[in-house]
N, C-alpha and C positions, 0 to 999 in steps of 0.2 A: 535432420535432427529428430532423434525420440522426442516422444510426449514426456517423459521421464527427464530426459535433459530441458525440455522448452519451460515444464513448469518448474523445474531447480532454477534454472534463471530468472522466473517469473519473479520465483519468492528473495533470490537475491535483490531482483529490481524491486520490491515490495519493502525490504527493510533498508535500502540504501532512502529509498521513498521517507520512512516513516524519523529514518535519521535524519533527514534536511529536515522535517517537517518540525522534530524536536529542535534542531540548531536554529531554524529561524523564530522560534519562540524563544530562547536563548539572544540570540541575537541581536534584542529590542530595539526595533525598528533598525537593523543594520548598522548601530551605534557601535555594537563587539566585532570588532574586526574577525576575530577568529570562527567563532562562530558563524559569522558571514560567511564567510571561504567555507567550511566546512558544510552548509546547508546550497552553498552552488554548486561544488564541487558533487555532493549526494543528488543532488534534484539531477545533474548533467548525466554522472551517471548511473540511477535509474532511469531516466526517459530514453539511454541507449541500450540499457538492456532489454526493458520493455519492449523495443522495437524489434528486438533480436528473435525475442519470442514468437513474433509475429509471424514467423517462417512456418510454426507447426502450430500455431495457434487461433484462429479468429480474431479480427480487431475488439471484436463485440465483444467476446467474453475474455478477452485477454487485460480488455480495460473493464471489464465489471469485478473482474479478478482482481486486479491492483486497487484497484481504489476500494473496492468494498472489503477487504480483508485489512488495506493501510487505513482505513477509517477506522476499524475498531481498536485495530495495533498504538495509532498514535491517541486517542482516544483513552487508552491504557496508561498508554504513556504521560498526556493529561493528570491523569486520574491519581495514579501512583508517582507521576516525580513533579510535576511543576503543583500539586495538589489538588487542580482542580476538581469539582465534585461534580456528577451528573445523577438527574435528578431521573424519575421513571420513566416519564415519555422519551429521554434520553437514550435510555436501557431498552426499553421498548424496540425503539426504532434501531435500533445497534442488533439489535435479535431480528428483527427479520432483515439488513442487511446480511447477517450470518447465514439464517435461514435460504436466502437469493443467492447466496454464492456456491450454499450444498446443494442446492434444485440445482442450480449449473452444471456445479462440474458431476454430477449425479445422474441426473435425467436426458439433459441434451447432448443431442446428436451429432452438435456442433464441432464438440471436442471430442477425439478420440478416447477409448477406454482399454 
């Protein structure tokens, strides 16, 4: 598998990720049926593409990749659909998760370039 094909699926499993992450705040407390199904079915598959990744990619940064890019993503998502509001140290902390995912895929050795 290219680097090229490992991180296209990364970022597929990253927003199937941030899709359950929206369905189960939807879902309120798994009360909305549909919603439900729609944030298992996304959690299921993202954590199998994830793992697919895995072939050409590090666990390390494969999973500092998904999670710290789906933090900002649903975070977003927070922010602009369900309206919640984040306050600086919020922002803050959301910038150097950004900041840890370019020193990643930028500087380390781990991931090919």
């Amino acid at each position: 598998m290219t680097q090229t094909a490992a991180l296209s699926i990364l970022l597929l499993a990253i927003c199937l990720e941030v899709t359950g992450t929206a369905a189960l705040q939807a879902s309120q407390q798994f009360t909305k049926p549909l919603p439900t199904l729609l944030m298992a079915c996304c959690y299921g598959g993202s954590l199998f593409l994830l793992s697919v990744t895995l072939k050409a990619i590090p666990v390390g940064i494969a999973y500092a990749i998904w999670s710290g890019v789906g933090i900002v993503l649903i975070a977003l998502v927070g922010y602009f659909i369900f309206k919640q509001s984040l306050d600086t140290p919020a922002l803050v902390g959301l910038s150097l998760i950004v900041a840890g995912v370019i020193v990643v895929n930028t500087f380390s050795n781990s991931i090919m370039h």
